[in-house]
N, C-alpha and C positions, 0 to 999 in steps of 0.2 A: 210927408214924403210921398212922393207918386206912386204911381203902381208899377211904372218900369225903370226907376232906383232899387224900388224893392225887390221887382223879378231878379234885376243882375246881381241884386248885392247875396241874394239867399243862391243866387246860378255862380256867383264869387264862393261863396262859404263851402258850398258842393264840391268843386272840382278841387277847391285847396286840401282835399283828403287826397287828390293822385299825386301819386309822383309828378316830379317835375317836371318829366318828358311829354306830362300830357296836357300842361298848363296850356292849351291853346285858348282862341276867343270863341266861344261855346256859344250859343242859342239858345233860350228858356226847354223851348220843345223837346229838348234832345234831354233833360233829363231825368224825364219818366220813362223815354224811351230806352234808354240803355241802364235802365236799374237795376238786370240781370247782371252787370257788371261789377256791382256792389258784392258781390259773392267772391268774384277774383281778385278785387282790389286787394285783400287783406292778405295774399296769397303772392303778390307782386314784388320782386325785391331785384335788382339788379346790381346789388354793392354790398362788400359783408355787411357791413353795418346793419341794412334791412334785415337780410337773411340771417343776421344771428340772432335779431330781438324778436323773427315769426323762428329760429328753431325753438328758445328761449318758452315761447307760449305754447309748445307744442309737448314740453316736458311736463309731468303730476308733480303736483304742489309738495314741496318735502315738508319731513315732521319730521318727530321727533324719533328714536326709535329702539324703541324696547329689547335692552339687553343687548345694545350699541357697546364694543370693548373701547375702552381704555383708550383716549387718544392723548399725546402731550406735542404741542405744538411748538418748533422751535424756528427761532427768524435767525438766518444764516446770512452773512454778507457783509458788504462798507455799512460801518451803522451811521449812514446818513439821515438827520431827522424827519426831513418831509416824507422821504422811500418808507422808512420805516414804521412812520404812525399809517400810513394806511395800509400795510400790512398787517400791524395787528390792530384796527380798527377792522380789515374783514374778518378776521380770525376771532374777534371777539364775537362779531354778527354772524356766527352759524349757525343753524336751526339746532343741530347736534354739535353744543359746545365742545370744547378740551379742555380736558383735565386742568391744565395748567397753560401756560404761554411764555417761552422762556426764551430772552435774549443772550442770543450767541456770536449776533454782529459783532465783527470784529477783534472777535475771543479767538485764541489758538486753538489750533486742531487739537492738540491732547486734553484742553480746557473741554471743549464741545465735547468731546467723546465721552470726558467723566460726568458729563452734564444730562446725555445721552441716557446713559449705561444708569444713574442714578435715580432718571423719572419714574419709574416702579409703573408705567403704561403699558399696556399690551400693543399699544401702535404710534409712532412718531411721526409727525407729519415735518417735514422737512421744505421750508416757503421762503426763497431768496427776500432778498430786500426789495422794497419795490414792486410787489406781486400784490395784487387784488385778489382776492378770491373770491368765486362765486358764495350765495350762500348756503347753498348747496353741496358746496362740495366735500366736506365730511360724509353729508347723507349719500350721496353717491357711493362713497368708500364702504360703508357702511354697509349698504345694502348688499353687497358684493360678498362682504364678510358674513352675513345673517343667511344669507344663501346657500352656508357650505363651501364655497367656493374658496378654495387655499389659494393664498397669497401672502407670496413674502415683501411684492412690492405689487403698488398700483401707481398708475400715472394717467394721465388725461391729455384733451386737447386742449387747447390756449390759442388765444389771439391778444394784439395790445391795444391799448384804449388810450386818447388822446388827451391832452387836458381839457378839449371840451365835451367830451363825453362818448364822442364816437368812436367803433369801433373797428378795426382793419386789421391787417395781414391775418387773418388767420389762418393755425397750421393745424389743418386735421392729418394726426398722424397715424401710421399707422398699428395694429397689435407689435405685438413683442418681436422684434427686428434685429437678429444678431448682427446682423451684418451690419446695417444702418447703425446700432446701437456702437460698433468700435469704426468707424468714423466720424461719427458725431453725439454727444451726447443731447440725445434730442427728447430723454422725459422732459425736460425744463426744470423752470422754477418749483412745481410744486410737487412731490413726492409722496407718497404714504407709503412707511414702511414698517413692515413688524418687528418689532426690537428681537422678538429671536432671530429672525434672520440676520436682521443685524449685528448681533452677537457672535453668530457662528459665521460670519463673513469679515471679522474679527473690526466691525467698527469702524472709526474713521481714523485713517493711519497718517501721525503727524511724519511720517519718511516718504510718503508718499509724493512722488513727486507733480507739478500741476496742481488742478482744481482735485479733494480727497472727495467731495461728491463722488464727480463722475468714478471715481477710482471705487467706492463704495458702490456704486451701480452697477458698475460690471460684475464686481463680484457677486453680487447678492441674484444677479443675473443669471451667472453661473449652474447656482444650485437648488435655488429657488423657483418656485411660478411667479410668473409675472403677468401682472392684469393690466389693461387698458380700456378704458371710460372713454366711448367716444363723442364724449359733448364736452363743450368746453366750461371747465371747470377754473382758470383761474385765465386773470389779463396781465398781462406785460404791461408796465407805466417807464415815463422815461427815467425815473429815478432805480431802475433795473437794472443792472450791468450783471453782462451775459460771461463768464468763465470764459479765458482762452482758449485754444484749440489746444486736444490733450495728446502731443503726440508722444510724451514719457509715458503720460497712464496707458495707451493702448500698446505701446513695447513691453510696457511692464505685464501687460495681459498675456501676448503673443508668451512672453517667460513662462508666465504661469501656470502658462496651458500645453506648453510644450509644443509650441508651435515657431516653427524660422521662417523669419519675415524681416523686410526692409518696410520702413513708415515712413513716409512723405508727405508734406501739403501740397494740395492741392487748394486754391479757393478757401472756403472756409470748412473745408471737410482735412481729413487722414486718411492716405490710402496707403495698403498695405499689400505688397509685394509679397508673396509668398514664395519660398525659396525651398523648392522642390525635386524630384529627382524620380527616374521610373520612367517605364516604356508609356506612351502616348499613341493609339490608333485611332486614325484619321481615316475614315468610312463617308464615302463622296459618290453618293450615288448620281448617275450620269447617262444617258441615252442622246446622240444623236448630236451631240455638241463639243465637238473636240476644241474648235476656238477658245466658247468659253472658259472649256475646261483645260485647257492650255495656260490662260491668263489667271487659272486660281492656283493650280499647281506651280506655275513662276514665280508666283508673290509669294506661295509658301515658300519655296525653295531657298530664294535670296531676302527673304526679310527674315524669319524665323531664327529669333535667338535661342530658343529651347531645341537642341537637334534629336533628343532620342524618342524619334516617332517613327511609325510604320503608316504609309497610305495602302488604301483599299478601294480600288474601284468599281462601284456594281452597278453593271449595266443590263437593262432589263429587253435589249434587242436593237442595239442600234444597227443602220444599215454595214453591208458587208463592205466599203469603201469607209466608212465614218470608224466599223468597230478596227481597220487597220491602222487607221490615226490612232485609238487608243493603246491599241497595244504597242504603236512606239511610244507614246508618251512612258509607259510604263515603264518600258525598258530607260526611260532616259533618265526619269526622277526615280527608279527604282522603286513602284508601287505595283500590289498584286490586282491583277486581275480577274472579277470574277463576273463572267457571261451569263447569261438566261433569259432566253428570249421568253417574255410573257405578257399578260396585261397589264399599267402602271398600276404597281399598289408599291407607294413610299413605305409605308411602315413594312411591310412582305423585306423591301430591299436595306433597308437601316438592319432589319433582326440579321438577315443574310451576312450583312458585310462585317458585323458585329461578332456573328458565329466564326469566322474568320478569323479575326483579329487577335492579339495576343497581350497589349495594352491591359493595366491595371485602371487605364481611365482610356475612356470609348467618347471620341469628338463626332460627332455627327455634321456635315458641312456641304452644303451648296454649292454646285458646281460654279453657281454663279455669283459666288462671294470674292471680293478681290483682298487680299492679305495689305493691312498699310499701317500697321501696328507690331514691332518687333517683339515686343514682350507677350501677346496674345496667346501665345499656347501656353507660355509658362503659368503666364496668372490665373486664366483659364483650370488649368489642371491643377497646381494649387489649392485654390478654391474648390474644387469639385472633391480632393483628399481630405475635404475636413471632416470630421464625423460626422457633421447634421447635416450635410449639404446634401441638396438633391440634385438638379440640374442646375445648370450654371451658363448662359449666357449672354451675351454684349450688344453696346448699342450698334448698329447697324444702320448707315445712311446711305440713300440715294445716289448713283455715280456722280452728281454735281458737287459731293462732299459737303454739301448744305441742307439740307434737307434730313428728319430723321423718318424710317422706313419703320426702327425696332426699337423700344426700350423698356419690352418686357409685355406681357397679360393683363388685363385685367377683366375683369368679370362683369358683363353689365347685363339686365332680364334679358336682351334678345341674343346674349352671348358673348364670347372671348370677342376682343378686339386689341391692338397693339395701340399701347402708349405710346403718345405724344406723335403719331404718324401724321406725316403731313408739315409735322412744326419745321420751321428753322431751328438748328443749332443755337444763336444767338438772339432765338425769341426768348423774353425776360421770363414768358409763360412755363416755361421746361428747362427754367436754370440747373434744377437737381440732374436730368438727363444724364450729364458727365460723372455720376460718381458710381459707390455701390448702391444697388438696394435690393434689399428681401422684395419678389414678387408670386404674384399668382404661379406667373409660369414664362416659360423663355422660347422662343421658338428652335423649331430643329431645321432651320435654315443653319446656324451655326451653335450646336449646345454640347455639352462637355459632363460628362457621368460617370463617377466610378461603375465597374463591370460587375461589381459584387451588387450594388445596389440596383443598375438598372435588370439583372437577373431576378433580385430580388420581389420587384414588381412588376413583374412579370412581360417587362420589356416593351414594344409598341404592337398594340395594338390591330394584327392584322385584317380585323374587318373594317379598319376609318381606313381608306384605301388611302386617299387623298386629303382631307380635309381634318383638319382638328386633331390628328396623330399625335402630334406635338404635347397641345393641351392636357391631353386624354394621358400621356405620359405623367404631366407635371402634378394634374389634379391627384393623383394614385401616390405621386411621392408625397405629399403636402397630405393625403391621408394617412400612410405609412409614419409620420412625424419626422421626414424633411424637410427643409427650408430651399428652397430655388434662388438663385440670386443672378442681378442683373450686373452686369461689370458694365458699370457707364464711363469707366475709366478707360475702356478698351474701346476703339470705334473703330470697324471694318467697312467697309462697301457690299452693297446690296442692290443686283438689278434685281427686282423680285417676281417672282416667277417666271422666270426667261424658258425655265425648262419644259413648263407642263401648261403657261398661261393663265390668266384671269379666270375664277371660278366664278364672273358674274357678266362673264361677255354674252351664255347663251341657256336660254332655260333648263337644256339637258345638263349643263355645268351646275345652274342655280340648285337645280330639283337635289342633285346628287351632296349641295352645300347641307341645304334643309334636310336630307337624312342623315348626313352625318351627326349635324349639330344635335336631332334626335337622339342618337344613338349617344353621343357623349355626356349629354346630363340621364342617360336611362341607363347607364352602364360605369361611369366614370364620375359621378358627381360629386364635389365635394361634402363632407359626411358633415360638417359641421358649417353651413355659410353664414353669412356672407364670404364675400373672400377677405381675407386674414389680413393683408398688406396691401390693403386699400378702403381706406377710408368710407364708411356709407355716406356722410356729407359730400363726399366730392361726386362731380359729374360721372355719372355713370352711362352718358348717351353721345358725350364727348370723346374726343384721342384726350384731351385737357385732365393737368387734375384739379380744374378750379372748383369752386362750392358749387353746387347743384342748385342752380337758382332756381331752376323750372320744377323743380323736384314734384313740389305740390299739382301743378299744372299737368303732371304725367300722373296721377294718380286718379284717375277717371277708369269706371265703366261705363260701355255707350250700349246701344243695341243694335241688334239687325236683325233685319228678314226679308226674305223673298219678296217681290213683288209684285202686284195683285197685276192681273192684263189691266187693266182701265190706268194703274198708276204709269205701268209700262208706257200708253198710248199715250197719255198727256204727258210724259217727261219726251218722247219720240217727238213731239207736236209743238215741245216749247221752243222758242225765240230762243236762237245761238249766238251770245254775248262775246264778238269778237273782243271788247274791253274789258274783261275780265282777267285780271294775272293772276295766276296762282302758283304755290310756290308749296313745295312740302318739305319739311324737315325731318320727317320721317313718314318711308312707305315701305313698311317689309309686312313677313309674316312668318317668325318665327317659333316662338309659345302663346305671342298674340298677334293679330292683326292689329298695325298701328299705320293713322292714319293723321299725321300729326304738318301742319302749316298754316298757311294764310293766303287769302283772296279777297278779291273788294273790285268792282266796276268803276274805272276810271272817268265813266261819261253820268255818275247817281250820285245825287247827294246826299241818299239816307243810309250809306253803306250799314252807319251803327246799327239799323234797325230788323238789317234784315236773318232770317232764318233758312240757314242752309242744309242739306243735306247731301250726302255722297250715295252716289251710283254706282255699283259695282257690277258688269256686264261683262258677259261675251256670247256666243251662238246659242247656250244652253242654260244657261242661267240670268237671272235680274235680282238684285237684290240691291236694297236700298240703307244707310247706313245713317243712325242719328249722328249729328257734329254737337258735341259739347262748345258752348264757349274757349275762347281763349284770348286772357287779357295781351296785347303786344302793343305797345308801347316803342318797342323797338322796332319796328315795319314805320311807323309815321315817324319813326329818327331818320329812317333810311331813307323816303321819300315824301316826308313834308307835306303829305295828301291828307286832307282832314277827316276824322275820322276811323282813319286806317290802324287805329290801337284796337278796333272796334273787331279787326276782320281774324282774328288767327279762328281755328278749330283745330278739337282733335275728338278723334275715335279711340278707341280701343276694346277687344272682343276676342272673345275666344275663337282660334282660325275655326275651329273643326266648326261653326255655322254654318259655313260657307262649304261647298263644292270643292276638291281637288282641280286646279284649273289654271289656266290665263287670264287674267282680267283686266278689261279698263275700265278705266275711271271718268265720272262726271259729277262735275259739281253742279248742283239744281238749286232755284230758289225761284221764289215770287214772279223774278224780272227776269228769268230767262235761264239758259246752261250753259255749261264752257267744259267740252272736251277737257283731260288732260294727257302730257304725252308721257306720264308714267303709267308702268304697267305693273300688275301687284299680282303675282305668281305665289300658289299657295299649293 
C-alpha cells in the first residue's frame, strides 16, 4: 500500500468519529493540528439521541443496594406479546431486581387491585406494556427511598426508542405539577408507588371511569409526596399505547376536591374552567398614556364575561392635560383613581393600588395589555382561588397575534427570562404554550393573586423599583409552598414595555437591570433550586425548552487578567483583520462574565489552528481574556467555509476580575485583530 492510501485511509478512520456535519474532505496536516478537538468531540450532540447516550455516561454505575425495600413489578395494559416480552425482559434486567413480576395485561381492574393489594412489597412498580426500562431505574427509586426521603409516588423522565435503536422525542418533565398533572397525565408508562399509599388512596377503582391509572395518580397525588427523577429512566416502544385523554377522571377529581369546573379538550390536553364567584380588583398602573390605556380599559369593558370586578388606576405623575384624560376615563368605565406624583417604582404602585382595592383576588395588569379573551378574568381568578396556587398568569403575544411575548419564568445561571419569547404560536417547538402549566413564575404585566396570600408574602417588593418585582413576588410564593401557574389556554396581547421602555437601550437602564438582578437572588432566592418546573436537561440559555445540547460546552472556567503595557502595545500594533466575522451567542455579565461565539478569517486557511484570545478595554483598563475551545459544527452548516467547526470560543469568569466599567471588545490572534461592535457593561 503507498504512503498516501495509507495517510487518507488512517485521515478516513479519524474524522469517521465526528459527526456528520463535519465529514468534509480533510488534509493529513490538519490532524495533529486540531487534536485539542478530540476533547470536544465527545461532548458534541446536536439530536436526542446523541445527547441521551453523553447524559447516559455522565450518570454513576448502579449496584446493588443494601436494604433496598420490597419492590413487585406489575406489567399493565393490551397483553400484546412482542410490547410485553420486552417489558419484562427490562424488568428482569435490573441491577435492583423485584420481588416478583406479575402479569395484569389485560386482567380487570378489581382483578389488578387484588393482585396489587396481595403482593405483600413495600413498593409496586406500575410499567405499561411496551415500556423498556432503563436498568437503572429501580436503583434510581431506591436511592430516593434510602435517603429518607418520603415518597408515596415516584416518576421519571422518558423518551421512545425506535426499532432500530435510536433514540427521540424526549420528555423531560417537569417536578410535581398539579396543574399539568389534571390536564394531562404525564408521569407515563413507568410509576413507583408505595402500596401504603396506595392503600389509603383506596387502590385501583374498577367504577372509575377512563384509564384507573391516571384516576389512582391523582389521588395518591392528593395526599402524598410526590418524587421526580430527572433522567430518563424508561423508553416508549411502538408496541406502547398511551391511555386516552381522562376528561371523566379529572371531573371526577374537581368532585372530590370540592372544586366547580366545566372540562374540555383541547388538543391532547383537559382544560378546566373553573366556575367561580367574588369581587375581582383590577390594579393598572399608568402614567402618561391615556391612548393606551383607553384601548385596555375598552377590551376589558366589552369582552369580559366575569362582571364582578373593580378597576384601580395608579398613576404616579402624569402630565396635567394626560392626568384630565384619566380621570374621564374613570368616570366613564367607573374605575377609582389614585394620583401620586413620584419616581417610577412599579412595585411602590401595584402595593398602592392593591391597599385600595377590595377584591378577594388582586389582578395586576398593564396598561398596555389588550383584552381578546372573554373568559380571562374568570379562569384567571378561578385559578388563583385554589388553595395551592400562587400567582397565576397567561400567555401573552405580540400585537401581530403571532408571535409569543409571555409563557411563563424560567430560571436560567444569568437569570429569569420568559418562555418561548420570540417563538411563533404555531412553531412545532412551543406546541404546549397553549395549555396550563406549573411555572417558575408569571409576569406582572398581567397576574392574578388572592389578597390573603399575596399579603401573606409580603407583597412586592418595593426596593426592585423596576425590574424583576414580578419574579421576586413568584420566587417567595414557590418558597412559601405555592404553585404559580401559566394559563396557556388564555392568550391576551402585549405591546411590552410601551410604558417605561426597554431596560437594555442604555447603560444607565442596563446598570439599574444588573442591580436588581443582584438584589433578587440576595434577597428573594429560591430556598431549594433548581427551579421546580423546569427541567435541568432542557435549555436553560434558550426562550426553547429543547434539551440542552451545549450544556457541556458552557461548563468552562477560563481566566483573566490585566494586561502587561508591552502586551497592550503589541495588540495596539497588530494588523486589523477586516475578514474576520464574529459572532457572539452570548455577551453579558451577570454572576459571570460570558463570552460565548465564533469567528474565523474568511481570506486564512488554517482557521483550525489558530489561538485566540479576547481583549477587554476601555480608557482605564486592558485586560486580556483566555478563549477555551468550542466545537461548532454548526457555523460550517451555516456557511460551508472549511474549517469553521474549528472557530467557536467561550469564556467564562467571575465579573468581580474585572473593573466596574464599559467595555470593548477585541479578538487577537497570531494574524492580526478585529474590533467587535459589542459592548460588555459590567
Amino acid at each position: 500500500m503507498s504512503g498516501d492510501n495509507l495517510k487518507s485511509k488512517i485521515s478516513a478512520l479519524f474524522w469517521s468519529f465526528f459527526p456528520e456535519e463535519t465529514h468534509i474532505a480533510y488534509t493529513d496536516r490538519r490532524t495533529l493540528a486540531t487534536i485539542r478537538q478530540w476533547k470536544l468531540r465527545k461532548y458534541y450532540s446536536n439530536d436526542p439521541d446523541g445527547f441521551m447516550k453523553i447524559l447516559d455516561r455522565e450518570y454513576e454505575k448502579p449496584k446493588r443496594l443494601k436494604g433496598m425495600p420490597s419492590v413487585c413489578a406489575f406489567i399493565y395494559g393490551e397483553p400484546e406479546k412482542k410490547g410485553y416480552q420486552f417489558t419484562y425482559d427490562s424488568v428482569k434486567a435490573q441491577v435492583c431486581p423485584a420481588k416478583a413480576v406479575i402479569d395484569i395485561a389485560g386482567v380487570d381492574t378489581g382483578e389488578a387491585d387484588r393482585l396489587i393489594r396481595d403482593s405483600g412489597c413495600d413498593y409496586v412498580a406500575l410499567i405499561g406494556t411496551g415500556i423498556i426500562l432503563e436498568k437503572r431505574a429501580f436503583y434510581e427509586c431506591g436511592k430516593i427511598l434510602l435517603n429518607g426521603e418520603a415518597a408515596g409516588l415516584i416518576y421519571s423522565d422518558e423518551d421512545t426508542i425506535m426499532p432500530d435503536g435510536k433514540r427521540c422525542s424526549p420528555d423531560f418533565k417537569p417536578d410535581y405539577a398539579p396543574d399539568l398533572l389534571m390536564s394531562v397525565n404525564y408521569y407515563g408508562g413507568f410509576v413507583f408507588v408505595s402500596r401504603k399509599a396506595y392503600e389509603e388512596a383506596g387502590g385501583l377503582d374498577a367504577q372509575a371511569p377512563g384509564d384507573p391509572f391516571y384516576d389512582l395518580f391523582l389521588k395518591i397525588s392528593e395526599n402524598d409526596k410526590v418524587r421526580h427523577i430527572d433522567r430518563v429512566l424508561f423508553h416508549k416502544t411502538e408496541a406502547f399505547t398511551a391511555p386516552g385523554l381522562g376528561t371523566e377522571t379529572v371531573k371526577r377529581a374537581l368532585e372530590r376536591r370540592g372544586i366547580n369546573g366545566n372540562v374540555y379538550v383541547k388538543g391532547d390536553r383537559c382544560i378546566i374552567d373553573h366556575i367561580t364567584e367574588g369581587l375581582v380588583s383590577i390594579v393598572i398602573p399608568s402614567k402618561d398614556n391615556p391612548d393606551m390605556l383607553t384601548d385596555c380599559l375598552e377590551s376589558i369593558d366589552s369582552l369580559t364575561l366575569y362582571r364582578d370586578y373593580e378597576i384601580i388606576i395608579v398613576d404616579n405623575g402624569s402630565s396635567d392635560e394626560n392626568r384630565a384624560r384619566i380621570e374621564e376615563l374613570c368616570k366613564r368605565f367607573n374605575a377609582r383613581y389614585i394620583y401620586e406624583k413620584r419616581d417610577f417604582n412599579f412595585s411602590y404602585m401595584c402595593n398602592l393600588g392593591a391597599a385600595g382595592s377590595k377584591g378577594d383576588v388582586v389582578v395586576f395588569l398593564n396598561d398596555d395589555i389588550k383584552i381578546t379573551e372573554p373568559k380571562w378574568l374568570g379562569s384567571m381568578a378561578g385559578q388563583a382561588r385554589l388553595p395551592y396556587s400562587g400567582a397565576v398568569g397567561c400567555l401573552l403575544v405580540y400585537p401581530d397575534k403571532k408571535m409569543i411575548q409571555h409563557a411563563g419564568t424560567k430560571d436560567s445561571e444569568d437569570g429569569p427570562n420568559h418562555i418561548y419569547q420570540g417563538y411563533y404560536l404555531d412553531a412545532p417547538e412551543c406546541a404546549d404554550a397553549v395549555y396550563p402549566a406549573d411555572v417558575n413564575g408569571v409576569t406582572a404585566a398581567c397576574l392574578a393573586i388572592r389578597r390573603s396570600v399575596f399579603e401573606e408574602i409580603g407583597r412586592f417588593d418595593e426596593n426592585m423599583q423596576v425590574c424583576y418585582n414580578d419574579v421576586a413576588l413568584c420566587f417567595d410564593l414557590i418558597n412559601a409552598g405555592y404553585v404559580n401557574c401559566m394559563r396557556g389556554d388564555i392568550c391576551l396581547i402585549h405591546k411590552e414595555s410601551v410604558s417605561r421602555g426597554s431596560d437594555e437601550i442604555n447603560e444607565t437602564k442596563f446598570r439599574r437591570l444588573l442591580k436588581e438582578h443582584e438584589y433578587l437572588y440576595e434577597h428573594h432566592a429560591l430556598k431549594n433550586p433548581p427551579h421546580p418546573f423546569y427541567n435541568v436537561n432542557q435549555t436553560y440559555r434558550h426562550s426553547d425548552k429543547k434539551p440542552d445540547y451545549s450544556k457541556w460546552m458552557y461548563d468552562v472556567k477560563t481566566s483573566v487578567r490585566s494586561m502587561t503595557p508591552e502586551e497592550i502595545s503589541k495588540w495596539q500594533d497588530a494588523p486589523v483583520r477586516d475578514d474576520y466575522r464574529i459572532c457572539f451567542d452570548e455577551c453579558d455579565s451577570f454572576k459571570y462574565i460570558h463570552l460565548f461565539g465564533w469567528a474565523y478569517a474568511e481570506n486564512y486557511d488554517r482557521n483550525y489552528s489558530q489561538r485566540r484570545k479576547m481583549v477587554i478595554y476601555n480608557d482605564k483598563h486592558h485586560y486580556i481574556a483566555e478563549l477555551g475551545d468550542w466545537f461548532r459544527p454548526d457555523v460550517y452548516a451555516l456557511n460551508k467555509t472549511k474549517d469553521t467547526e474549528y472557530c467557536g470560543f467561550r469564556a467564562r469568569f467571575d465579573k468581580d476580575l474585572i473593573e466596574e466599567g464599559t467595555y470593548s471588545l477585541s479578538l487577537w490572534s497570531a494574524i492580526g485583530k478585529k474590533n467587535a461592535e459589542n459592548k460588555l457593561i459590567r
